[in-house]
Structures are given as C-alpha cells and as structure tokens.
N, C-alpha and C positions, 0 to 999 in steps of 0.2 A: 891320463886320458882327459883331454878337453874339448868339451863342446861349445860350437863356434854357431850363432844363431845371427843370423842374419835380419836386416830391416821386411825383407819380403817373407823368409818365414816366419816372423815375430805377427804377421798381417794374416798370414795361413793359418796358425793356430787361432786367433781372435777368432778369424770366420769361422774355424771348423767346432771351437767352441759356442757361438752362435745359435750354428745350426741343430748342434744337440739339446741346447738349452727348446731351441723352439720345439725340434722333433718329441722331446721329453713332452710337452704341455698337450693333454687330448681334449680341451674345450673350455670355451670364459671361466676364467677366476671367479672368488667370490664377489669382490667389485667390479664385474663385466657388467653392459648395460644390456646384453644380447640376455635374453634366456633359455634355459638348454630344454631341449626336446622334453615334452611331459611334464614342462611345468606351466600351472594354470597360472592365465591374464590374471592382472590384479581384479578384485570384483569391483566391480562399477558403482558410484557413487549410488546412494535412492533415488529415485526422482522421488521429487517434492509432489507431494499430493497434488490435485488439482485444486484451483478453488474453485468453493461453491459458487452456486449462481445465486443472483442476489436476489433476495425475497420479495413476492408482488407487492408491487403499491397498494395500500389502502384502496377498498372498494370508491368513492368520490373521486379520487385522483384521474382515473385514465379519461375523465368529460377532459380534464383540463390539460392535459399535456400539449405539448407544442404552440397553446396558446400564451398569448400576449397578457404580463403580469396587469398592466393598466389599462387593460382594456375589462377586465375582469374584475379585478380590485382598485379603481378610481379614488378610493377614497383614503383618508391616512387610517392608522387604527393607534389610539396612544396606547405606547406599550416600553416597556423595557425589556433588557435581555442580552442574550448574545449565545455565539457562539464559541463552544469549551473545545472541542477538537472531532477527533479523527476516531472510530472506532473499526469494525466488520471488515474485512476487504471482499471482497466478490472478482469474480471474475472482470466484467467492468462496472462496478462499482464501488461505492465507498457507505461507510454509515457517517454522519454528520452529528454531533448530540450538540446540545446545551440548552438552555431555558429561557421563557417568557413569559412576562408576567405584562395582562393588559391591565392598565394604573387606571382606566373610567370606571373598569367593571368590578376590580379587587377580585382578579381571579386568573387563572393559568390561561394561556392562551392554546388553546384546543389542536391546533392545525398549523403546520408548519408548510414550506415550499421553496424550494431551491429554482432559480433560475439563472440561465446561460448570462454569456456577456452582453445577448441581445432579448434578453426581459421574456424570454419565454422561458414555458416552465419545464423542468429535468428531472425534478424530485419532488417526495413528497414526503413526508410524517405526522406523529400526532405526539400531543402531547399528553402530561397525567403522567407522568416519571418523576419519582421519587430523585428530589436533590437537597438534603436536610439544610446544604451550606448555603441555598438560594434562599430559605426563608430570614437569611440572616441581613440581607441587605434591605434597606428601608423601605414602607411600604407595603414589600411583600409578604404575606401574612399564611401561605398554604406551602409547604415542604413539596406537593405535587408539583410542581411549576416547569419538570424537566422535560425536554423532548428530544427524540431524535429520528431521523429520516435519513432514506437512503437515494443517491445520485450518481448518476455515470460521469457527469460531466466535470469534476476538480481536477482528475485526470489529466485535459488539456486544457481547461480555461479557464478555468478558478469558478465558483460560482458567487449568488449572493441568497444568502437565505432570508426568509420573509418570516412574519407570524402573519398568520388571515384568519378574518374574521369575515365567512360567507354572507348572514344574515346584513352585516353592514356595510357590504361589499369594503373592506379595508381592508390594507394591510401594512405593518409596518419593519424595517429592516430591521434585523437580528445581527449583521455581522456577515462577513463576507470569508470566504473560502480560498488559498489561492490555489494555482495548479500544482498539483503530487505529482514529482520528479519521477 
C-alpha cells in the first residue's frame, strides 16, 4: 500500500497543524509584552522629594533687594577673594560659598550680595565661616574668612557676587556665577 500526497494536501496538513499549535496556546508566553489578567503594574519609580524652600535672607538684606548695587555701594572696598562654587539647591534657589578677605582692614569681609545682570541685588549672605585653606594665601591672617549666601537668579543669568562693606558704603567683586543648566 502506497501513499500518494499531494502539493495541496502537503498545504492542508501545514494549515491544520497551524491551527492546533495556536488552538493549543491559552495566553502570552513568558516573553509576551501583554500581562495576564491579575497581575500587578510594575510599581512606579519614587518621586523625588520635593526641595526645600530656600531660607530667609538675612534680617538687613530685604531694605536692599531690587535695588541698584552702585547706587548703594558707590564706592570700591579693597578686598580679595572669590567664589569656590555651588552648594544647597532650593526650590529656586541656590547657596553660593567662598571667601573674602578686606586687605585695608585685615579682616573677613562681613556681608556678601549677589546681583542680576543688571546690578540689582538677588541675594544675600554673611560671612564668619570657617575656611582653614583661605588663611593660607598671603595677607590673610583669620581661618574665618568664609562666606556663603543664597540666590534665585544663576538659574537664568549667572550672577556677580560682591563683598560690601555698609559703614563705607563699598563694595568690591568676589567673582561671578554663571547660569546652572
């Protein structure tokens, strides 16, 4: 007895094994992307905390906001210093640190101030912060020398920070901030 199979039922068996293969399968594999009924969403990332809000100005500072650095401080103040970076983040704000040292008086420069790209004032701090490696450059003689203050504005437009010296209306530039991407 010989069995004679033909091109069209060679096509009919394929399909009708096909079909049992799928009828066989009752829902995604284990590499399906679908997920079967009752099982839980992946859990969702944390959300990141909020940040804080950034801490009031120094009691002095809020006379002086939005006004004009030279119209307030006309005069220079000799000073050395600069700006070391970036600390705090705040919601819109930032902390600013580094140190000043006024070189007429042989002493730390008390008060700092951030201002925009148009000379008014955004920020403020004080100094009296412990920066052992300031006393190491020439001149400066008190470890105190450090300061930092807090500013919404590097954000968009970089600021420039000042040290000021109220009593003789001066102030002189510390370094400048650019804007934080």
């Amino acid at each position: 007895m010989s069995l004679h199979v033909t091109t069209g039922g060679v096509r009919a068996v394929v399909l009708l094994a096909g079909v049992l293969a799928l009828a066989a399968c009752d829902g995604p594999g284990p590499l399906s992307k679908k997920a079967k009924e009752g099982d839980a969403a992946p859990p969702a990332a944390p959300a990141a905390p909020p940040m804080p809000a950034a801490p009031k100005p120094p009691g002095w500072a809020p006379a002086l906001l939005g006004q004009e650095l030279t119209a307030v401080f006309p005069n220079a103040l000799p000073c050395e210093g600069g700006v070391d970076g970036l600390g705090d983040r705040y919601q819109d704000a930032v902390t600013v640190t580094g140190w000043a040292w006024n070189t007429e008086a042989k002493a730390p420069v008390a008060r700092v101030v951030a201002v925009n790209r148009k000379g008014r004032f955004v920020g403020f701090g004080e100094g009296g912060q412990t920066r052992p490696a300031v006393a190491e450059a020439p001149d400066v003689t008190y470890q105190r020398a450090g300061w930092s203050l807090v500013t919404g504005a590097p954000a968009k437009n970089g600021v420039r920070v000042y040290g000021i010296d109220e009593g003789a209306r001066a102030a002189c530039l510390l370094g400048e901030v650019a804007p934080i991407p």
